[in-house]
LUMBA-966780 format. One record per residue: x, y, z of N, C-alpha, C, O in turn. Coordinates in pm, whole numbers, plus 32768, in hexadecimal, padded with zeros to 4 digits. Layout:
% LUMBA-966780
<site><n_x>X</n_x><n_y>Y</n_y><n_z>Z</n_z><ca_x>X</ca_x><ca_y>Y</ca_y><ca_z>Z</ca_z><c_x>X</c_x><c_y>Y</c_y><c_z>Z</c_z><o_x>X</o_x><o_y>Y</o_y><o_z>Z</o_z></site>
...
% end
This chain:
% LUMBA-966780
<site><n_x>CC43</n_x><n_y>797D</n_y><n_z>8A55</n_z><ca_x>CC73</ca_x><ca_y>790E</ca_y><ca_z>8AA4</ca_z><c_x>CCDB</c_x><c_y>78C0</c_y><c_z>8A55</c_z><o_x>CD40</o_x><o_y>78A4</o_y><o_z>8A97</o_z></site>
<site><n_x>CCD9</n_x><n_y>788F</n_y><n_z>89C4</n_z><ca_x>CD1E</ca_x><ca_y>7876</ca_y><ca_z>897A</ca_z><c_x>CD1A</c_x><c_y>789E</c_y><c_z>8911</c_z><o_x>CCB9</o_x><o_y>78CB</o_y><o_z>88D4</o_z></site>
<site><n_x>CDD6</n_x><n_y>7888</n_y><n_z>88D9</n_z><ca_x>CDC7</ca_x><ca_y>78CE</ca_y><ca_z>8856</ca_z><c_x>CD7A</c_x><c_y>7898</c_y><c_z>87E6</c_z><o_x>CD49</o_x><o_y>7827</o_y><o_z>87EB</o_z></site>
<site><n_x>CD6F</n_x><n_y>78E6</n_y><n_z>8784</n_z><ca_x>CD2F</ca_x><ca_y>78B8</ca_y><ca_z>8703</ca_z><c_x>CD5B</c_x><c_y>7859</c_y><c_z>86C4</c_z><o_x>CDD5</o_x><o_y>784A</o_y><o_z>86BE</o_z></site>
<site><n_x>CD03</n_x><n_y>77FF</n_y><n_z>8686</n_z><ca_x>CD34</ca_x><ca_y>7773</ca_y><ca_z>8664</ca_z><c_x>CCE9</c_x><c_y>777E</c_y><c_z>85B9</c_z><o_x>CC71</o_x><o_y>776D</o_y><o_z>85A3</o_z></site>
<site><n_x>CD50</n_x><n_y>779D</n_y><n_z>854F</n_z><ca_x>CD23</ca_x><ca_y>7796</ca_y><ca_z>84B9</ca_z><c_x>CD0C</c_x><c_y>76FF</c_y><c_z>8480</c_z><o_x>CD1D</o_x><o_y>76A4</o_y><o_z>84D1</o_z></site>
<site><n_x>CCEC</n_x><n_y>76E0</n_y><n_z>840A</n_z><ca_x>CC7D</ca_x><ca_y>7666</ca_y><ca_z>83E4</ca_z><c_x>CD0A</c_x><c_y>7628</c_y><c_z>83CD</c_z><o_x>CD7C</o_x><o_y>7643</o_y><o_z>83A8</o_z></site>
<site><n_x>CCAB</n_x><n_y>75AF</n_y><n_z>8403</n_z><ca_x>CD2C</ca_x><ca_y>7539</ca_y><ca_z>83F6</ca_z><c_x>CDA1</c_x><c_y>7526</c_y><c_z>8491</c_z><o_x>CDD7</o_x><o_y>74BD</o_y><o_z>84B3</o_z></site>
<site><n_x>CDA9</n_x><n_y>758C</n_y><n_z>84C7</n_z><ca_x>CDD9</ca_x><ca_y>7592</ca_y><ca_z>851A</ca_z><c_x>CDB0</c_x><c_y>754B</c_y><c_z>85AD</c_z><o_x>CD38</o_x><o_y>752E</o_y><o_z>85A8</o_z></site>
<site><n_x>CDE2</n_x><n_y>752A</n_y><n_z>861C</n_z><ca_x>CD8D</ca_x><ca_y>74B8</ca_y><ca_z>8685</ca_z><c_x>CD39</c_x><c_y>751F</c_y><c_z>86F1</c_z><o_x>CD4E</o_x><o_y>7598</o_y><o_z>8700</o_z></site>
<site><n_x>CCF3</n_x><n_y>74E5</n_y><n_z>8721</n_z><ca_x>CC8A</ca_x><ca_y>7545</ca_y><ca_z>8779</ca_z><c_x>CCE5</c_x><c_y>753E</c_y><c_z>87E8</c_z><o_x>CD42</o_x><o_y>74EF</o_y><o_z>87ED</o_z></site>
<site><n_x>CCC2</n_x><n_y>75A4</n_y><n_z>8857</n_z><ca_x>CD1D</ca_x><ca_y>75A9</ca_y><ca_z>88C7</ca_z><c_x>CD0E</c_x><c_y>7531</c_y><c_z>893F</c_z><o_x>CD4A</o_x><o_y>7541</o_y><o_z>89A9</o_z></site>
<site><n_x>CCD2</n_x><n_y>74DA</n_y><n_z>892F</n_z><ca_x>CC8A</ca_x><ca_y>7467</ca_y><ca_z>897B</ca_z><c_x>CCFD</c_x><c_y>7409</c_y><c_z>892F</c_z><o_x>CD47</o_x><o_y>73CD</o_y><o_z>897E</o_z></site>
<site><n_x>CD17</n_x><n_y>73F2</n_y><n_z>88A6</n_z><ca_x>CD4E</ca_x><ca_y>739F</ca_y><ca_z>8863</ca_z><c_x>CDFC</c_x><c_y>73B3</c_y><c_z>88A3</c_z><o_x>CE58</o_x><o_y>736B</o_y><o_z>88CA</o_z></site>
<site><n_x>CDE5</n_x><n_y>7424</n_y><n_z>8894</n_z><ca_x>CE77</ca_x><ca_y>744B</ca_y><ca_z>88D2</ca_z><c_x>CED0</c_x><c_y>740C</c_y><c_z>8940</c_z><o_x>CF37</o_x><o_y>73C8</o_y><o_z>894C</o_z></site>
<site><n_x>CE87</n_x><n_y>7439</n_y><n_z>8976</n_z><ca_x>CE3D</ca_x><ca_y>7411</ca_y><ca_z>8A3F</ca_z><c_x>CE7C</c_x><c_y>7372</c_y><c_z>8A2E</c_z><o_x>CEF1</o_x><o_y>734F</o_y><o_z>8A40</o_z></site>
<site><n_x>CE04</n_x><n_y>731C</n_y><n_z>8A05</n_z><ca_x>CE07</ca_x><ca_y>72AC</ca_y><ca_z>89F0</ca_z><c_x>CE9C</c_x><c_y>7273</c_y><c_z>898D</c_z><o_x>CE97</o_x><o_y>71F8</o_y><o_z>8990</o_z></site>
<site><n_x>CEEC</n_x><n_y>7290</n_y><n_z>8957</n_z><ca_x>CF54</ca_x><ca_y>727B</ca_y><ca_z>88F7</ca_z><c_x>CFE7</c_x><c_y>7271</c_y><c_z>8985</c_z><o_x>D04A</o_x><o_y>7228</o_y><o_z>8981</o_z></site>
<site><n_x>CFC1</n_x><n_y>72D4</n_y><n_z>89F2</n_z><ca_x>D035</ca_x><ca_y>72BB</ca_y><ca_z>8A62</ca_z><c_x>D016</c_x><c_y>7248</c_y><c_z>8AC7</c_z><o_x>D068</o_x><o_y>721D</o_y><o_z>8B18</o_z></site>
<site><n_x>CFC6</n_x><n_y>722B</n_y><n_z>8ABF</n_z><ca_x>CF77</ca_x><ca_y>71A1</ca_y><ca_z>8B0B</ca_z><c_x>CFAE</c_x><c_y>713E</c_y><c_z>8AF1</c_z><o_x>CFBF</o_x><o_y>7119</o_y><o_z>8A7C</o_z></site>
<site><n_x>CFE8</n_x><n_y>70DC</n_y><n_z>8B8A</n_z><ca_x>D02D</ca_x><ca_y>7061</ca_y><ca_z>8B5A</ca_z><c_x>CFA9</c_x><c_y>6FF8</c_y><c_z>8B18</c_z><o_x>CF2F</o_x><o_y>7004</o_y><o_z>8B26</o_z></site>
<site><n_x>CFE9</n_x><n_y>6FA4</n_y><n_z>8ADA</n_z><ca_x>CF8F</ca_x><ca_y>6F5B</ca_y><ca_z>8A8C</ca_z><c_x>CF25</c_x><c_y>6EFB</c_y><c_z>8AEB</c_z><o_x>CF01</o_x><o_y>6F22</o_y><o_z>8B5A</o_z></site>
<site><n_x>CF05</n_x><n_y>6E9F</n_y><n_z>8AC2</n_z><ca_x>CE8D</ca_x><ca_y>6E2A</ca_y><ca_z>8B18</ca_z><c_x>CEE4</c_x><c_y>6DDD</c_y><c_z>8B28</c_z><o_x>CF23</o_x><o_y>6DAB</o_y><o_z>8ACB</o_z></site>
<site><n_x>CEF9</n_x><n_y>6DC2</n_y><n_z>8BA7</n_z><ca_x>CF29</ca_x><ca_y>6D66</ca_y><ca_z>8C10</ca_z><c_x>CEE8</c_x><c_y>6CBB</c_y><c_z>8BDE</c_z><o_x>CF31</o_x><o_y>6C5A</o_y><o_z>8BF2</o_z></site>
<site><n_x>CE76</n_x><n_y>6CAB</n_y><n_z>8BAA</n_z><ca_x>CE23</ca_x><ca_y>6C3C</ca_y><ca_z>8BAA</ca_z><c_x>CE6F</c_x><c_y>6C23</c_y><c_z>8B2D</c_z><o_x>CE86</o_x><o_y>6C79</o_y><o_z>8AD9</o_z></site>
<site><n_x>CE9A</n_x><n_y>6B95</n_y><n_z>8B26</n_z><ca_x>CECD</ca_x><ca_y>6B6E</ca_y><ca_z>8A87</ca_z><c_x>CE91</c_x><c_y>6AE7</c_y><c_z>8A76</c_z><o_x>CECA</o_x><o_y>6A9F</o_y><o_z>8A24</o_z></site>
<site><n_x>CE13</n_x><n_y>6AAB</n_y><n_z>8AC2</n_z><ca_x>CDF8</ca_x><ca_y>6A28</ca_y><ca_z>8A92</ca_z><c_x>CD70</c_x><c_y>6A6E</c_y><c_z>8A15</c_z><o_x>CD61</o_x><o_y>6AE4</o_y><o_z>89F6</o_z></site>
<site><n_x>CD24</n_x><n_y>69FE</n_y><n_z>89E8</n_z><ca_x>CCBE</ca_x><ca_y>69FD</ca_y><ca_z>8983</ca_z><c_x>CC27</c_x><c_y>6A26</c_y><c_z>8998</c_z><o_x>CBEA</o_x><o_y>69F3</o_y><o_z>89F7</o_z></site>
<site><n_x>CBF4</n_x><n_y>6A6E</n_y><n_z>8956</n_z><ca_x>CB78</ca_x><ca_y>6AA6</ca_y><ca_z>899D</ca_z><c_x>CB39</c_x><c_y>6AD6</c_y><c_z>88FC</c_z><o_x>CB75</o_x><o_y>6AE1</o_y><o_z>8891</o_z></site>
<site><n_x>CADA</n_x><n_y>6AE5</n_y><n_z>8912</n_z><ca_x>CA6C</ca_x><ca_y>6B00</ca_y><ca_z>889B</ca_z><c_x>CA61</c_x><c_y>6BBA</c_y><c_z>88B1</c_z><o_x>CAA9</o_x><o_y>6BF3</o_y><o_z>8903</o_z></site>
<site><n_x>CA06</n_x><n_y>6BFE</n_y><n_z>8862</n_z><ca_x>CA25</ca_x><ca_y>6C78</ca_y><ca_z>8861</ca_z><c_x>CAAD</c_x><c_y>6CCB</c_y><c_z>8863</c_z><o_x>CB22</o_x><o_y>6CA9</o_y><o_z>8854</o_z></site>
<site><n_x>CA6E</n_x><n_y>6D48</n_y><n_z>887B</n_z><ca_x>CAE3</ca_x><ca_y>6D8B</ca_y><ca_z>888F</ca_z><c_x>CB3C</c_x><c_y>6D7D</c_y><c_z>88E9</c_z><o_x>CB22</o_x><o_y>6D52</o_y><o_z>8959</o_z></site>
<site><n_x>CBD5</n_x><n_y>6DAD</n_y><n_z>88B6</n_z><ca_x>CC23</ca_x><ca_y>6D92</ca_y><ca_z>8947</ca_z><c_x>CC2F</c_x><c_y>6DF4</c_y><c_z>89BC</c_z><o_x>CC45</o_x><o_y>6E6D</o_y><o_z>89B4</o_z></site>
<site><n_x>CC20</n_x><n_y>6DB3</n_y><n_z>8A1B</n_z><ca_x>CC31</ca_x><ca_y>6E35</ca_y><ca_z>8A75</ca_z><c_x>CCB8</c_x><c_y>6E66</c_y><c_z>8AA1</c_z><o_x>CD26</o_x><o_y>6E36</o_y><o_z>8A86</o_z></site>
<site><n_x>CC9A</n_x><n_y>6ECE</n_y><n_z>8AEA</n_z><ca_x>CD31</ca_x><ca_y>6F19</ca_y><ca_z>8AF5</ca_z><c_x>CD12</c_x><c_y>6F59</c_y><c_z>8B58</c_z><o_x>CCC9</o_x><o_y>6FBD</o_y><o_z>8B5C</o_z></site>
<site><n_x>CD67</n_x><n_y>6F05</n_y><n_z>8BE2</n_z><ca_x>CD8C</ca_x><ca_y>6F29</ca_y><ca_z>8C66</ca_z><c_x>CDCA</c_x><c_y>6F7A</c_y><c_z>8C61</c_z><o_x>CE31</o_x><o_y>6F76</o_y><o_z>8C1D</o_z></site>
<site><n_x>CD9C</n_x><n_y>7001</n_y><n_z>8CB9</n_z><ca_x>CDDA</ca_x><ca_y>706D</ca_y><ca_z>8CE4</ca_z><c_x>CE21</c_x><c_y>7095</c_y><c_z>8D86</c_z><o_x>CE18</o_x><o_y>7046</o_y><o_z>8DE4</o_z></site>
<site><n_x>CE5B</n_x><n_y>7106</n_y><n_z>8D90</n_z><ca_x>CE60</ca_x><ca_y>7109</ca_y><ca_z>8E3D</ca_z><c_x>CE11</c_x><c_y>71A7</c_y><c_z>8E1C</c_z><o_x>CE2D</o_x><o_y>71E1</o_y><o_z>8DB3</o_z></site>
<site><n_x>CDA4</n_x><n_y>71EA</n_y><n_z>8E89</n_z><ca_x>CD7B</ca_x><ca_y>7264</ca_y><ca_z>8E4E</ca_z><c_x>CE21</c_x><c_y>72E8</c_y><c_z>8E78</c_z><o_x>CE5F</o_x><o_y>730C</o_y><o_z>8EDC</o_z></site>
<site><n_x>CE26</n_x><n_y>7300</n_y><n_z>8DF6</n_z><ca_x>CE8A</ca_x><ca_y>7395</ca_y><ca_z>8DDA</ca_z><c_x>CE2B</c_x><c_y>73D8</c_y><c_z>8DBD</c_z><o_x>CE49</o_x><o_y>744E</o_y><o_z>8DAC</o_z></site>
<site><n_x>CDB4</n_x><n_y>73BD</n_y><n_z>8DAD</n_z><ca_x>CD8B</ca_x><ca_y>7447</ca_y><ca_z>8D2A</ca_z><c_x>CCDF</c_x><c_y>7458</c_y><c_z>8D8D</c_z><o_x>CCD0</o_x><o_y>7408</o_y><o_z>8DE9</o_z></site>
<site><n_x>CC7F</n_x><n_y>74AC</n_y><n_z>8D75</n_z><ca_x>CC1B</ca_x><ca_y>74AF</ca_y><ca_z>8DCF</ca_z><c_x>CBD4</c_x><c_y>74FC</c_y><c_z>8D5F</c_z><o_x>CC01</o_x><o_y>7557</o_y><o_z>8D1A</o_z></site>
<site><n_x>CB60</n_x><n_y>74C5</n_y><n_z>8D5E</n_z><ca_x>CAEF</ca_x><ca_y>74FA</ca_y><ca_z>8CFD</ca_z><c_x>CA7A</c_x><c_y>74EA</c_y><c_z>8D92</c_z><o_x>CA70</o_x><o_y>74B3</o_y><o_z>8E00</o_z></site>
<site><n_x>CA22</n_x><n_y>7559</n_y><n_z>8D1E</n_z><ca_x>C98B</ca_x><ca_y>75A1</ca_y><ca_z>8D86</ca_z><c_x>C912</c_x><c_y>752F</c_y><c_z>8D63</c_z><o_x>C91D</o_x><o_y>74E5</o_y><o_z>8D01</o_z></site>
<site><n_x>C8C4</n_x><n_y>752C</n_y><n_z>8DA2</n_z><ca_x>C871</ca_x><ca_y>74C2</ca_y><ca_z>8D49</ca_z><c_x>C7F7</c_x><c_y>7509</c_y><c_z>8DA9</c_z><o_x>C80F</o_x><o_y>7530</o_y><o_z>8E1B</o_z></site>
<site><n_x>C769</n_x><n_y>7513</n_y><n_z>8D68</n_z><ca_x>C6F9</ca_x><ca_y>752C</ca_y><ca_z>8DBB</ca_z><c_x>C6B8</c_x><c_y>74D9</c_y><c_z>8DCE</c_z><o_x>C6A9</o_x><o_y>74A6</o_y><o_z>8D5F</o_z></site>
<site><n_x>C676</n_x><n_y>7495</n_y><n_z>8E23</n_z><ca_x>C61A</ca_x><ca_y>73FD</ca_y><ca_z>8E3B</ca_z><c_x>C580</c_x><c_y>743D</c_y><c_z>8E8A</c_z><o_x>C57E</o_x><o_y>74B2</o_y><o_z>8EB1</o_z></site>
<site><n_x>C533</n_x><n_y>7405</n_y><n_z>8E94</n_z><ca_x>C4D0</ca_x><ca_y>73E9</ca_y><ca_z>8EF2</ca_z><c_x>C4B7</c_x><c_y>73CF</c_y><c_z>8FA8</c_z><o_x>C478</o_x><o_y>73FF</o_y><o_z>9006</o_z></site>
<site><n_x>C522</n_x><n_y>735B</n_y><n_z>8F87</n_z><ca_x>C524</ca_x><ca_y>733F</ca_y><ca_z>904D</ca_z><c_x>C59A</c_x><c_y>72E4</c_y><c_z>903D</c_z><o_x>C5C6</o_x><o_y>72AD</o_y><o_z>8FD8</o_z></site>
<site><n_x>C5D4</n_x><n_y>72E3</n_y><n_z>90EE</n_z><ca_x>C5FC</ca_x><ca_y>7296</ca_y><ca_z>90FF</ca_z><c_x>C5D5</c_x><c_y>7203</c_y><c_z>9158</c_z><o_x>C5A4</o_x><o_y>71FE</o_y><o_z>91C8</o_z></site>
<site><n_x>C5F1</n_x><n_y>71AE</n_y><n_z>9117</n_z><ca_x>C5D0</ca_x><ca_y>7151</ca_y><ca_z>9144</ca_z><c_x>C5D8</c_x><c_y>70FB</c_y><c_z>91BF</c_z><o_x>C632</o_x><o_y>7131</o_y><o_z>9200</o_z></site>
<site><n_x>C5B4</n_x><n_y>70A3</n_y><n_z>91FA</n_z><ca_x>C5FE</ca_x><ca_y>706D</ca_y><ca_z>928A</ca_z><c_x>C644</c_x><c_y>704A</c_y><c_z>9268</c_z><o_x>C6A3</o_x><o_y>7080</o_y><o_z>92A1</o_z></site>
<site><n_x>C675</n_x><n_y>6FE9</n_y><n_z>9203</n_z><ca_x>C6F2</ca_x><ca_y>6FA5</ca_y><ca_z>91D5</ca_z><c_x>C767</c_x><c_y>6FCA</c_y><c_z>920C</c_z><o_x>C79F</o_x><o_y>6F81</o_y><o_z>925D</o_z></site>
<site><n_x>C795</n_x><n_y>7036</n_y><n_z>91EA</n_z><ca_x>C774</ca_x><ca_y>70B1</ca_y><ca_z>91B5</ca_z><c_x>C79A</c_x><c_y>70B4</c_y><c_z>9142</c_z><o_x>C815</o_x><o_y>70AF</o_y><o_z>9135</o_z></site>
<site><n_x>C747</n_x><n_y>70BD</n_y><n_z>90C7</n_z><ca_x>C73A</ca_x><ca_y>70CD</ca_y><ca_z>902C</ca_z><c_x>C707</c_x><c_y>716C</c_y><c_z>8FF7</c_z><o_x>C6D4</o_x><o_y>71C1</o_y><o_z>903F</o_z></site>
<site><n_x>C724</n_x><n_y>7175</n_y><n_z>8F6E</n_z><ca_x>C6CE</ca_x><ca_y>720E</ca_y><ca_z>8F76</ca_z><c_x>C669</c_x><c_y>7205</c_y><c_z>8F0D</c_z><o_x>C684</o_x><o_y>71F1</o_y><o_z>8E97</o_z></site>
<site><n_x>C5EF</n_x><n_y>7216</n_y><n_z>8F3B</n_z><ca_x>C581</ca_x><ca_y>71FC</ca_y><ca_z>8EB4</ca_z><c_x>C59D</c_x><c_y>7244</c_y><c_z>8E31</c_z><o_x>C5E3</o_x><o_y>72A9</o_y><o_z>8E37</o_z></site>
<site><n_x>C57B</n_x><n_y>7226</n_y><n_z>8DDA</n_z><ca_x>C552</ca_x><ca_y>7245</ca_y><ca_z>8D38</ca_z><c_x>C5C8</c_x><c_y>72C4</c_y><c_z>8D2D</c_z><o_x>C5B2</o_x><o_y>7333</o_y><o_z>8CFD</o_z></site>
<site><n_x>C664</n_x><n_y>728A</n_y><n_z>8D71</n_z><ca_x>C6B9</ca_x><ca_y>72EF</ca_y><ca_z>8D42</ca_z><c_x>C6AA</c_x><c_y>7318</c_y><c_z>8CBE</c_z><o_x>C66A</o_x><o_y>72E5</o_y><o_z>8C62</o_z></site>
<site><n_x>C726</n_x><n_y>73CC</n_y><n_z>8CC6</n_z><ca_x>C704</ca_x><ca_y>73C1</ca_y><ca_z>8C31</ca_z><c_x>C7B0</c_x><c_y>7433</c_y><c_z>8C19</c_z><o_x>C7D4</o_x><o_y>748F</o_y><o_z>8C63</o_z></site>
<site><n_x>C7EC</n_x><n_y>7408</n_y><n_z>8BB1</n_z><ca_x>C87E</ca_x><ca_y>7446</ca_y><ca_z>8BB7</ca_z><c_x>C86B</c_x><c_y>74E9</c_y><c_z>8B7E</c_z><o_x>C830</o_x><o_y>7510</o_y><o_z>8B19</o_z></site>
<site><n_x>C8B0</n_x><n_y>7534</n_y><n_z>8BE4</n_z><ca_x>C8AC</ca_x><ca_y>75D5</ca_y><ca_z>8BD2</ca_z><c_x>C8FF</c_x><c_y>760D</c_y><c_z>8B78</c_z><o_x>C8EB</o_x><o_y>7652</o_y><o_z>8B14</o_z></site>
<site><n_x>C977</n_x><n_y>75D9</n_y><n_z>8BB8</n_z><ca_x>CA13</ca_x><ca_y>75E6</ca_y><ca_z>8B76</ca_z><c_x>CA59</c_x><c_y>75E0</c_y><c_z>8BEC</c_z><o_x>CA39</o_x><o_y>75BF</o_y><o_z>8C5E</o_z></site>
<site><n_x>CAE7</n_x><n_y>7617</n_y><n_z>8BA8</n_z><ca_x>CB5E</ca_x><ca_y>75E5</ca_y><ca_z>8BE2</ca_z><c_x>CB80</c_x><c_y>7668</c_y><c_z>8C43</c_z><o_x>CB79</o_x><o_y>76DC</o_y><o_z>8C1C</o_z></site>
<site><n_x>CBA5</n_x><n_y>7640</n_y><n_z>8CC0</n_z><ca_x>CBDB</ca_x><ca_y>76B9</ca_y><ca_z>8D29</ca_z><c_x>CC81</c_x><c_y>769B</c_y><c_z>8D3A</c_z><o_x>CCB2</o_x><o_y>7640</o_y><o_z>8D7C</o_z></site>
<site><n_x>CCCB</n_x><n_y>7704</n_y><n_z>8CE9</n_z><ca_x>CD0C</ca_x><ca_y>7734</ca_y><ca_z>8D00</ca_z><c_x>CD64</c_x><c_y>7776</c_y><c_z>8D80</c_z><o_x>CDD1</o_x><o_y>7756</o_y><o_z>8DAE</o_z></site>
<site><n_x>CD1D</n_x><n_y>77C4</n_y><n_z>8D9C</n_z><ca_x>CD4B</ca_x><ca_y>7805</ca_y><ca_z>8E26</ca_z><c_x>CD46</c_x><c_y>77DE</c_y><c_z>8E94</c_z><o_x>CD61</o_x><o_y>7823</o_y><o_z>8EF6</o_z></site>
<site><n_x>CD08</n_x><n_y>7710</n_y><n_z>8E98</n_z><ca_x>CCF9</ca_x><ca_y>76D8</ca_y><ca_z>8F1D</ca_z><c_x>CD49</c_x><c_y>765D</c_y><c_z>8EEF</c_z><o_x>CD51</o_x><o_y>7628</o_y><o_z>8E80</o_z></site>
<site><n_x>CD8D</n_x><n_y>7639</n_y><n_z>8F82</n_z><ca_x>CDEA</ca_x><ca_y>75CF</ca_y><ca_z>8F72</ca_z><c_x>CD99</c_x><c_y>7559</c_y><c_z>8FA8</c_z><o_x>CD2E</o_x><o_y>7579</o_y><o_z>8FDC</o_z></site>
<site><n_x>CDC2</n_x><n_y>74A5</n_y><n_z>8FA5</n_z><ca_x>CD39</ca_x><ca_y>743F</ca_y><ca_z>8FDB</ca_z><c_x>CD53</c_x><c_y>744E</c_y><c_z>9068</c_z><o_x>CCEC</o_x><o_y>746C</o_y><o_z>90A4</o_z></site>
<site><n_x>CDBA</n_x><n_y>7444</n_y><n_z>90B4</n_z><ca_x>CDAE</ca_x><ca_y>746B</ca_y><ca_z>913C</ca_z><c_x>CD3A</c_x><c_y>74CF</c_y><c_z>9180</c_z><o_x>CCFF</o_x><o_y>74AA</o_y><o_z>91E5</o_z></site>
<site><n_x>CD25</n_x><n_y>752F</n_y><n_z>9151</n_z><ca_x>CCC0</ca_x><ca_y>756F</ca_y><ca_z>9159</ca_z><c_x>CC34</c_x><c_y>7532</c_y><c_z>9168</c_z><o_x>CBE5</o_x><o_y>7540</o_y><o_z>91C5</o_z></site>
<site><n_x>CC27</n_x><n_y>74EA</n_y><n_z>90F7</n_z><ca_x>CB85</ca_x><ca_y>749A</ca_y><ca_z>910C</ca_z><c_x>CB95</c_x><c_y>7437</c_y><c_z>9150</c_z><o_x>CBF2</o_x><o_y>73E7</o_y><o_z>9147</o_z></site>
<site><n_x>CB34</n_x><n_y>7436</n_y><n_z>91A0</n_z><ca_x>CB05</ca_x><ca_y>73E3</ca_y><ca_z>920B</ca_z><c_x>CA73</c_x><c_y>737D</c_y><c_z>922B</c_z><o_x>C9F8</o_x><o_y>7380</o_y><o_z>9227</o_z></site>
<site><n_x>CAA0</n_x><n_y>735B</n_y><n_z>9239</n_z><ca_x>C9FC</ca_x><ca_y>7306</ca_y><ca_z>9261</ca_z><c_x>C9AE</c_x><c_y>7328</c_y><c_z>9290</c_z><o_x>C938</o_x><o_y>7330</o_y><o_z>926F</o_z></site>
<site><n_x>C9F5</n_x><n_y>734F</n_y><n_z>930B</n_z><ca_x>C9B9</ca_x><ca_y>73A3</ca_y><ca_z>9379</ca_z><c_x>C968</c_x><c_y>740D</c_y><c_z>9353</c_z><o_x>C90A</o_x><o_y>743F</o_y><o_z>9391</o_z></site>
<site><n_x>C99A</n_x><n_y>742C</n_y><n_z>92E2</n_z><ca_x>C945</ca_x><ca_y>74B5</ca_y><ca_z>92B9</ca_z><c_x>C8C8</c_x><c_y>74A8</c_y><c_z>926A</c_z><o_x>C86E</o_x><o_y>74F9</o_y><o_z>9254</o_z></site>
<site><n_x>C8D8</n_x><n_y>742E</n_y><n_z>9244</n_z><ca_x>C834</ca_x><ca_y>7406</ca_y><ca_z>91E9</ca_z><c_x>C7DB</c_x><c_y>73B0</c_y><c_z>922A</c_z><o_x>C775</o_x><o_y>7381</o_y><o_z>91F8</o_z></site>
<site><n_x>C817</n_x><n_y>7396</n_y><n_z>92CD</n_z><ca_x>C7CB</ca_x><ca_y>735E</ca_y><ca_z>931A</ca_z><c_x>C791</c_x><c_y>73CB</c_y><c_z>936A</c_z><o_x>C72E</o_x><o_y>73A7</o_y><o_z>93AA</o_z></site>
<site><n_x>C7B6</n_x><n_y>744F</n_y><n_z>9379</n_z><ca_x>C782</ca_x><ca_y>74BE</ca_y><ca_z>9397</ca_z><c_x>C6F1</c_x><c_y>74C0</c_y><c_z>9378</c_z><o_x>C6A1</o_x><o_y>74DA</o_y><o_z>93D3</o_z></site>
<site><n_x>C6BA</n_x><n_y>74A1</n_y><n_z>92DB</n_z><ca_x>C67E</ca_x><ca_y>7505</ca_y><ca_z>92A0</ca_z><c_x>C60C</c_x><c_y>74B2</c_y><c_z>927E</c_z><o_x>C5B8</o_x><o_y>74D0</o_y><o_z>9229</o_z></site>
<site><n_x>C60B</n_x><n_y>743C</n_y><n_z>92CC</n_z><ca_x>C57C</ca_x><ca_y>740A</ca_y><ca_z>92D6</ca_z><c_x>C53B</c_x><c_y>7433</c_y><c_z>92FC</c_z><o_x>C4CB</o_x><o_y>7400</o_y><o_z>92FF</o_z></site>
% end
């Protein structure tokens, strides 16, 4: 799925993340900063349920999908699978 990444070198997530415009938010906040995205990129994640919210229980990150663009994912489709 991706190429080989030797020591020292950035993981392919880091990568990913390095073309990402920066965080929109510039006032003062404790912790880390966050960093607003628009989704380009689509990772798998496996969870439990979905929620009424609709939320997804005790997600959990798979990796990164490649071969699917975000148009593709839908809501609709994880409201299916209650």
């Amino acid at each position: 799925m991706f190429p080989a990444y030797t020591m020292g070198s950035q993981t392919p997530t880091e990568d990913l993340a390095a073309t990402l415009p920066k965080p929109a938010f510039q006032g003062s906040r404790r912790g880390p900063i966050p960093r607003w995205v628009k989704p380009e990129i689509v990772c798998e994640v496996e969870f439990r349920e979905v929620t009424s919210a609709p939320k997804l229980r005790a997600p959990s990150f798979k990796g990164l999908r490649v071969d699917k663009q975000p148009q593709e994912c839908l809501l609709a489709e994880l409201q299916q699978l209650k």
